[in-house]
C-alpha positions in Angstrom: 57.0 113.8 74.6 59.2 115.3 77.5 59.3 119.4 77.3 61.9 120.5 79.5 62.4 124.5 80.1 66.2 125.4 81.2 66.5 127.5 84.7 66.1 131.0 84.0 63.4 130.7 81.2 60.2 131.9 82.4 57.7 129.9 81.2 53.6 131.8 81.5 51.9 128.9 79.8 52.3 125.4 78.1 49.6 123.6 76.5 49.8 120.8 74.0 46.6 120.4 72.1 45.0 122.6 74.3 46.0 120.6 77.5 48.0 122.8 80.2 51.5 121.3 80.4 52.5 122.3 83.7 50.2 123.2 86.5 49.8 126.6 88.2 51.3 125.0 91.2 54.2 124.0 89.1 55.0 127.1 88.0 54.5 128.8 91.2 57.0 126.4 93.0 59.7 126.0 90.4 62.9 127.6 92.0 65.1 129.8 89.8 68.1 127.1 89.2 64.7 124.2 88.6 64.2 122.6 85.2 60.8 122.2 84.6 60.0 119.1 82.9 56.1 118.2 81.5 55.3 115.3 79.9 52.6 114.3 77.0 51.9 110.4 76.7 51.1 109.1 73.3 51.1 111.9 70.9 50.3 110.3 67.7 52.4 110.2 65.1 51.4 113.0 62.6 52.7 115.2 65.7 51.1 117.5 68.2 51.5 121.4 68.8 52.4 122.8 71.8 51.7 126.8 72.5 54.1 128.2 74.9 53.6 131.7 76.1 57.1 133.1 77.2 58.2 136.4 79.1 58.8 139.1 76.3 62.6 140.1 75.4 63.7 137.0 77.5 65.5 133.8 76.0 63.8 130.7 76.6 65.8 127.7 76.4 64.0 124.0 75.7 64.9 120.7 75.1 62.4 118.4 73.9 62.4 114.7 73.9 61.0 111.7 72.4 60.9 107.7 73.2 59.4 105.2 71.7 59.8 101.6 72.1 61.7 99.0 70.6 64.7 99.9 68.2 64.7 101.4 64.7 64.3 98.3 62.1 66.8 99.7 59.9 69.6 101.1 61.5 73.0 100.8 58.9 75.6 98.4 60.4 73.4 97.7 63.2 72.5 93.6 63.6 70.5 93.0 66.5 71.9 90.1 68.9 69.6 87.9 70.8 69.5 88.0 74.4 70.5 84.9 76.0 68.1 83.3 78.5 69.7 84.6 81.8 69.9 88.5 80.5 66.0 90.0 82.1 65.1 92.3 79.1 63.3 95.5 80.0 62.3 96.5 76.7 64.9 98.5 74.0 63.8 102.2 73.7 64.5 104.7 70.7 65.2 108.4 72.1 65.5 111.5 70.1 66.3 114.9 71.8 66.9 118.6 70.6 67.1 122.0 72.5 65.4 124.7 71.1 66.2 128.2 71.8 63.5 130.9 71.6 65.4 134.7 71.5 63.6 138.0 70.4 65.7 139.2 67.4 66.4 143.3 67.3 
């Protein structure tokens, strides 16, 4: 799982299950026009949570992505060609994204 935060969104914390995200250093150092992207290998498949702890009355802006490897197996209209010999595969990846906005409502 890739959780990127936007420039501008001020980001305290960021653990998921209970493992800090970004670094002190990290936060310290990002610039004001800097994504900051963490990354969490291998979260199982039942999902994971991630606790983010966000300057008050600020938006936060997030996009969060997933790969995993290999293509769906049943994608409609989709029939997967072999390769021929001379093509070097380097594996087929699935990737799902989505921002996520975070704004304190009046």
């Amino acid at each position: 799982m890739i959780l990127s935060a936007a420039p501008g969104t001020i980001v305290r914390t960021a653990t998921v299950e209970d493992v800090p995200l970004f670094t002190p250093e990290m936060l310290k150092a990002r610039g004001d026009d800097d994504w900051l992207t963490g990354t969490y290998a291998a979260p199982p498949a039942s999902g994971i949570e991630v606790v983010l702890a966000l300057e008050p009355g600020s938006r936060a802006d997030f996009i969060v992505t997933e790969r995993t490897p290999d293509l769906p197996p049943d994608v409609p209209g989709f029939t997967r060609q072999p390769r021929p010999a001379t093509v070097m595969d380097a594996g087929d990846q699935t990737i799902v994204s989505r921002r996520v906005t975070f704004e304190e409502q009046p």
